[in-house]
C-alpha positions in Angstrom: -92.9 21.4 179.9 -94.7 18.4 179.1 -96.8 17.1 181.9 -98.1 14.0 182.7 -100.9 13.4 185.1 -103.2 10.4 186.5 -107.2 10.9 186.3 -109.3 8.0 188.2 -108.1 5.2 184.7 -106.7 7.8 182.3 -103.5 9.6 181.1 -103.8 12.7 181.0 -100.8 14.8 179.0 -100.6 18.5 180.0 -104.0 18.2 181.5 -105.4 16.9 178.4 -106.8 13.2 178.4 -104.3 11.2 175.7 -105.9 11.3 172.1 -108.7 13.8 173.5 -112.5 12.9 172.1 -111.4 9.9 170.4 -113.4 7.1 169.8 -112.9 4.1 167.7 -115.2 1.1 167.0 -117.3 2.0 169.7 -114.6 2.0 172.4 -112.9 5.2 174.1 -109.6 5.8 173.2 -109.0 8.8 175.3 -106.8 8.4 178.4 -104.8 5.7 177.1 -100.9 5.5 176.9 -100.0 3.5 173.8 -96.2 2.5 174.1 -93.2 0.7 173.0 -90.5 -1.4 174.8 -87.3 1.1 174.1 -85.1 -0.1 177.4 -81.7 -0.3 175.4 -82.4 4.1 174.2 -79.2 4.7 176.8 -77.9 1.1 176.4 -73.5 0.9 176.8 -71.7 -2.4 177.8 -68.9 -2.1 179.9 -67.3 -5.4 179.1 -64.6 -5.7 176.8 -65.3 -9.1 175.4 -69.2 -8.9 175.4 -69.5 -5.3 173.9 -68.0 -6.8 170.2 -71.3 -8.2 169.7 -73.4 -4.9 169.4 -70.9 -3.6 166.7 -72.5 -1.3 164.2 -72.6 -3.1 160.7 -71.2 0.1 159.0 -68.2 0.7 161.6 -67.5 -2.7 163.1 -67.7 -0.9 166.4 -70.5 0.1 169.6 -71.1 3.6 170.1 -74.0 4.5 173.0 -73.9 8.1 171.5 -75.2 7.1 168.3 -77.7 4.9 169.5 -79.5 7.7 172.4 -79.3 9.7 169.1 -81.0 7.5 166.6 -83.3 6.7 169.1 -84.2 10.5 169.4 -83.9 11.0 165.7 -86.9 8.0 165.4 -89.3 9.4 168.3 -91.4 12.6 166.0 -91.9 9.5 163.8 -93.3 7.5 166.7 -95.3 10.0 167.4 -96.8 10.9 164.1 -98.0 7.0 164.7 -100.0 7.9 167.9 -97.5 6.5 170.1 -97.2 8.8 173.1 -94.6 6.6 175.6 -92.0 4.8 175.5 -90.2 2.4 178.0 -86.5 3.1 178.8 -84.5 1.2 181.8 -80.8 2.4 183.5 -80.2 -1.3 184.1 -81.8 -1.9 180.2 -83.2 -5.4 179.6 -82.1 -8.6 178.1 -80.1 -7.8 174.9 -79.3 -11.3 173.6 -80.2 -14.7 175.3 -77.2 -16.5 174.6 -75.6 -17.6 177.6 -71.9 -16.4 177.3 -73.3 -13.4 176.1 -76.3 -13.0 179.0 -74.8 -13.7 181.8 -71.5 -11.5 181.2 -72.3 -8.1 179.3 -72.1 -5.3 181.7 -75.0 -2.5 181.0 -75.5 -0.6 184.6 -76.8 3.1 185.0 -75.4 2.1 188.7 -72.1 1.8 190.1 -72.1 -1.6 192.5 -73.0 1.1 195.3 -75.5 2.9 193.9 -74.2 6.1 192.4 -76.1 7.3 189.3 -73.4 6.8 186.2 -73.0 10.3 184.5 -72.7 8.8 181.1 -75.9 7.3 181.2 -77.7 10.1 183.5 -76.6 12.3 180.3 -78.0 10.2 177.4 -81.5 9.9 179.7 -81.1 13.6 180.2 -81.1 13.8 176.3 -84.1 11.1 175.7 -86.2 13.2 178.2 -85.6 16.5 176.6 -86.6 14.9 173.7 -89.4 13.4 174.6 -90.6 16.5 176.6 -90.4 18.6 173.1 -92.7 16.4 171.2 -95.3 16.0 174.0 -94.2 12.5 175.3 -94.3 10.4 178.2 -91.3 8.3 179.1 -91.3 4.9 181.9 -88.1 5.1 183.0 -87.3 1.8 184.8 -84.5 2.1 187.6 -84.0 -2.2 188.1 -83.6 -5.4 185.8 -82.2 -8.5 187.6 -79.1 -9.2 186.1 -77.6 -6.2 186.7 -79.5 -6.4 190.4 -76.7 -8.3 190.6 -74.3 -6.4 189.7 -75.4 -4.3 193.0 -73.3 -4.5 196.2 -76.1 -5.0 198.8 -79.6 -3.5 199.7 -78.5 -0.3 200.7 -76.5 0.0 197.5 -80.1 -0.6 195.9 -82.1 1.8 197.9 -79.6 4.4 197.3 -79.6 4.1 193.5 -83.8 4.3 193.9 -83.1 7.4 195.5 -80.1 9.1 193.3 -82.6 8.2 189.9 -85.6 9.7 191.9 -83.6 12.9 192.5 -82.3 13.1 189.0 -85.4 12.8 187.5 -86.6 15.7 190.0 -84.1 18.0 190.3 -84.0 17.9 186.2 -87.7 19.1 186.5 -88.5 16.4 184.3 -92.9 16.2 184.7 -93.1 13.9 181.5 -91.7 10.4 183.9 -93.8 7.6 185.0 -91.2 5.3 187.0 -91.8 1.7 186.7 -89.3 1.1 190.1 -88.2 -3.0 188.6 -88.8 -4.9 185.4 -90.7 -8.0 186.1 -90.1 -8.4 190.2 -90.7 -12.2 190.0 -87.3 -12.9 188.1 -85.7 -10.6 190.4 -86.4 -12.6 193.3 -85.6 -15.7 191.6 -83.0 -14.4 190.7 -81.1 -12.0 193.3 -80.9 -11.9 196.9 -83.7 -8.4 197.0 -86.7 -9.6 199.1 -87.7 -6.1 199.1 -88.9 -7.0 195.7 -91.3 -9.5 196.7 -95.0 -8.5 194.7 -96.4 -8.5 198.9 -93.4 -6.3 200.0 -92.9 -4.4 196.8 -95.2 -1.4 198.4 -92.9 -0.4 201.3 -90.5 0.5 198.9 -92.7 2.0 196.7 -94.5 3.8 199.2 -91.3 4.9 200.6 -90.0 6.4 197.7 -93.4 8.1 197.2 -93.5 9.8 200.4 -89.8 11.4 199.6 -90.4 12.2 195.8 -93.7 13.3 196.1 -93.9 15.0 193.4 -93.4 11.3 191.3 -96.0 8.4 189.7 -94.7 5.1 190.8 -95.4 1.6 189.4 -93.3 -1.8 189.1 -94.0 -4.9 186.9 -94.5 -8.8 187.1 -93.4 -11.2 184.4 -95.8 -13.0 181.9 -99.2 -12.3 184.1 -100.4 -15.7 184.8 -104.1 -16.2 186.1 -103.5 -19.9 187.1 -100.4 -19.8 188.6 -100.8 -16.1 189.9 -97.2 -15.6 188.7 -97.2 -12.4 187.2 -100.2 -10.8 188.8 -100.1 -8.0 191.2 -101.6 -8.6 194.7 -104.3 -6.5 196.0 -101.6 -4.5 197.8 -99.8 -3.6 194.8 -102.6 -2.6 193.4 -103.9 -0.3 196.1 -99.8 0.8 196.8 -99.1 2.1 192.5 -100.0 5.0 190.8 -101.0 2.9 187.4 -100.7 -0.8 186.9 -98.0 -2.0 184.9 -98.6 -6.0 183.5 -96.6 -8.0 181.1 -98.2 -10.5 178.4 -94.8 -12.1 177.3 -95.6 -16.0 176.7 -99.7 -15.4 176.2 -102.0 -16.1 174.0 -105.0 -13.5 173.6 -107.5 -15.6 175.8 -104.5 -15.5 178.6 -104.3 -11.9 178.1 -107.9 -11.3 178.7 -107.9 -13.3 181.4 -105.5 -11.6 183.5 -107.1 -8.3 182.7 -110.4 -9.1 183.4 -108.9 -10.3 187.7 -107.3 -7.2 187.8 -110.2 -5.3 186.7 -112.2 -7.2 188.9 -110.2 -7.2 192.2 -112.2 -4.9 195.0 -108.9 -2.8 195.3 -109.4 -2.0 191.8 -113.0 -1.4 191.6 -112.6 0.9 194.1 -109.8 2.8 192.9 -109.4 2.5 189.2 -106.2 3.1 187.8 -104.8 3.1 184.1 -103.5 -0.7 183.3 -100.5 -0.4 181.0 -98.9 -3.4 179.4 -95.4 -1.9 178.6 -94.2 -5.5 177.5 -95.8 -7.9 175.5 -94.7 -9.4 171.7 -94.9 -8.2 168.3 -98.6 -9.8 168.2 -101.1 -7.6 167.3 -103.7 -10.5 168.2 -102.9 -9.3 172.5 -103.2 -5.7 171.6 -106.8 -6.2 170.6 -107.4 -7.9 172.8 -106.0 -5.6 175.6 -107.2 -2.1 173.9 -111.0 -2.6 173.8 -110.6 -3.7 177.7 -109.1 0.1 177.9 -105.5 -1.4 178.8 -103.1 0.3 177.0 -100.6 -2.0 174.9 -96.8 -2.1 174.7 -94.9 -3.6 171.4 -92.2 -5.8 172.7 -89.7 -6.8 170.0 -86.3 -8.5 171.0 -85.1 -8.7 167.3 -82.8 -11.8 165.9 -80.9 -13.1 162.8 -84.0 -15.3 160.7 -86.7 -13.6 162.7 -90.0 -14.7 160.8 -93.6 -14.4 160.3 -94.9 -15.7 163.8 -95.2 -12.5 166.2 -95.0 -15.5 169.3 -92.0 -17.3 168.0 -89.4 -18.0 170.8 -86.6 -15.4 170.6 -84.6 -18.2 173.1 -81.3 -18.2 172.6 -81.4 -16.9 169.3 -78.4 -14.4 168.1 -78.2 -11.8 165.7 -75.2 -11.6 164.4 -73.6 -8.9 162.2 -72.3 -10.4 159.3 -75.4 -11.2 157.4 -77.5 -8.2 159.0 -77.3 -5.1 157.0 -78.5 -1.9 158.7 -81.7 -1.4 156.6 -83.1 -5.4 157.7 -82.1 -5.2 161.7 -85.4 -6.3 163.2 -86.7 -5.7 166.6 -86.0 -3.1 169.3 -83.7 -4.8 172.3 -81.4 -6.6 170.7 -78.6 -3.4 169.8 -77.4 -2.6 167.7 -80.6 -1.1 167.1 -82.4 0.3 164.1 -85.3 2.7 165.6 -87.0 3.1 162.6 -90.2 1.6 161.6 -88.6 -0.7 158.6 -89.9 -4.1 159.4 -93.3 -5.8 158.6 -94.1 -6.2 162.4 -93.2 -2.8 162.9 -95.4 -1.5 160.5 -98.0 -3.3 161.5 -98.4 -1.9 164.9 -97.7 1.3 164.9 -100.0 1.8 161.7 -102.5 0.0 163.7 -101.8 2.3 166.8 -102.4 5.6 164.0 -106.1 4.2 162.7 -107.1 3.5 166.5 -106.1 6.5 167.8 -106.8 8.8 164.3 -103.1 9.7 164.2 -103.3 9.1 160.4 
């Protein structure tokens, strides 16, 4: 059973530090967690009209099976790269930013009240197995505001924290991180969930903690911001999660470093170092070095679109990809489903080539 435990700032896999004795460049490599954005692994849309547009190029149809199983079939090649975690949400992430499409498609692991979906507590089942075989660590993300709203009330929130903290448990699953919400400042822009708030977000996370001992709790902001402070976790979040999760969506490397180097140098974080994870960033390999030399492991975030191009930072908003001039073997990114989990695009290969010299994979 693959296990995965926290040491002072490093990972530690079956009580192992991650890529043990490595070095690179000068710099430590061992006890980082170097990871990719895979929210849509368990992905289904229960809307008629919406779900058209994640048709399969080959069938003309959507079929969550096939994509938990691909997603699977691609992980011993992730890992062969060095990767060793992946990001996976019940309530996904943003498949396409197209408004009709956005605000209407209907991916919950949750019914309105709460109750874990069996169809999607199945394909996780199957991505954890999976990832437990080949020595893996998977974030599992419970919340992402628009399907927050999709939630009858608080209590119908709390209890779906709980039912995914009890599946996860009673599954004996020891290879989880838990990263509670996606990005808590669009959630309370967004949904009526105070409890979200980055000063409140400990109660519930401490809550949860003292029921589920037995898992590692984090939660993420948006685009980490040093000069707005949007973004960036407050002392008490900081002293409240397991490991840091921060986002560098919209950043330029000299943003990146700057939010890293406040969090580094907050006195709750001095005094208790934790791993800092970025399990959402861009396809720009510029922010992961500058994130991995500052020992903060970096997450590939690609959202995938019809004409995506050579600049890792280009705006995916509102940009479609739609099917009939995107065969299989050219599908870019990794959010935008259908899906193609391989590693068949120039961004793609970039990083997780990159991630197998740092880390000696290859």
């Amino acid at each position: 059973m693959t296990t995965v435990t926290i040491h002072g700032a490093d990972v530690y896999i079956d009580g192992k530090p991650t890529y043990p004795g490595r070095w690179y460049q000068g710099h430590r490599i061992e006890g980082m967690l170097f990871n990719v954005r895979a929210v849509q692994a368990i992905f289904d849309d229960a809307n008629p009209v919406t779900v058209a547009h994640w048709a399969y190029p080959d069938t003309g149809r959507w079929d969550p099976e096939r994509n938990t199983d691909a997603f699977c079939e691609a992980l011993p090649s992730w890992y062969d790269h060095g990767i060793r975690a992946f990001g996976v949400n019940l309530q996904g992430g943003g498949p396409m930013y197209v408004r009709d499409v956005y605000f209407n498609y209907d991916n919950n692991g949750f019914t309105p009240q709460g109750a874990l979906r069996p169809a999607y507590a199945a394909r996780l089942d199957r991505v954890l197995k999976r990832a437990d075989a080949l020595g893996m660590v998977a974030n599992v993300g419970f919340f992402y505001w628009m399907m927050l709203n999709r939630m009858e009330d608080e209590a119908a929130v709390w209890r779906a924290a709980r039912e995914a903290c009890a599946f996860i448990c009673e599954g004996g699953y020891r290879n989880v991180l838990v990263e509670l919400a996606n990005e808590i400042d669009v959630v309370v822009d967004h949904t009526p969930y105070s409890i979200f708030r980055a000063d409140r977000q400990h109660e519930m996370l401490d809550t949860l903690r003292a029921e589920f001992p037995g898992l590692l709790f984090s939660t993420s902001g948006g685009g980490a911001e040093v000069h707005t402070g949007r973004g960036m976790p407050p002392a008490s979040l900081v002293r409240s999660v397991d490991y840091i999760l921060l986002h560098g969506n919209g950043l330029r490397p000299e943003g990146l470093i700057a939010a890293i180097e406040q969090v580094q140098g907050m006195e709750a974080y001095r005094i208790a170092p934790k791993p800092i994870i970025i399990n959402e960033d861009s396809p720009a390999l510029p922010n992961f070095e500058a994130a991995w030399p500052r020992r903060v492991s970096w997450g590939y975030y690609d959202q995938g679109w019809h004409g995506q191009g050579g600049d890792p930072w280009e705006d995916y908003n509102p940009r479609p990809r739609w099917r009939d001039d995107a065969p299989w073997e050219d599908l870019t990114g990794f959010q935008t489903p259908p899906v193609n989990w391989t590693i068949n695009t120039p961004f793609k290969r970039a990083f997780f080539e990159r991630v197998a010299e740092i880390t000696g994979a290859r």
